[in-house]
C-alpha positions, 0 to 999 in steps of 0.5 A: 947337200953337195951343193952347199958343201962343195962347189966345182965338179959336185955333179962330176960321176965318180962311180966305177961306171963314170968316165973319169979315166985321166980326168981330176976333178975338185972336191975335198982331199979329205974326209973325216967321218965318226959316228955317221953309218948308224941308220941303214936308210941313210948310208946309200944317200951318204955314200953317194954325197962322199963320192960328190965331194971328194977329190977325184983321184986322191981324195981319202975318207977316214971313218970311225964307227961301231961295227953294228949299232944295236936298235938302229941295224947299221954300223961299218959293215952294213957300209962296207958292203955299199962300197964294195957292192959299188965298187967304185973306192977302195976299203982298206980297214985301218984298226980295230978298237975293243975295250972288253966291255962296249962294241967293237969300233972300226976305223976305215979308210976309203979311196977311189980306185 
């Protein structure tokens, strides 16, 4: 999928073990997610396709999403815990968004380190 979104230092590792210190590479400025961290089984495969196609350093991802999505077992949380067990980006929680009568949704913002 990397290679049909992004061309350029798609294969560039930009994890906390990759060596990218003093280097830029290209990707996107920013990335814009809602909705996206609902199946556990695919936050791994999508936390690795964002680390691929940001920009490398300044690239920021926006996320908005429930905080648990009830019969599937993800939410912001579960993806949380990839990032920081990865801890190649850094979390920053943006807002919290509580109706009274629905989940409680997240928004999150994530940089590299």
């Amino acid at each position: 999928m990397d290679k049909l979104l992004l061309c350029g230092d798609a294969e560039q590792d930009k994890t906390a073990s990759g060596d990218t210190e003093g280097k830029m590479c290209n990707g996107y400025d920013i990335i814009l997610m809602a909705e996206t961290v609902y199946a556990v089984s695919c936050l791994p495969n999508l936390y690795r396709l964002i680390k691929k196609c940001l920009r490398y350093p300044g690239g920021v991802v926006y996320m908005a999403g429930k905080k648990h999505y009830f019969g599937v077992g993800g939410g912001t949380r579960q993806f949380l815990r990839l990032v920081e067990k990865d801890g190649a980006m850094h979390p920053e929680r943006l807002n919290d968004v509580a109706d009274g009568s629905s989940n409680v949704r997240e928004v999150w913002k994530f940089s590299f380190k």
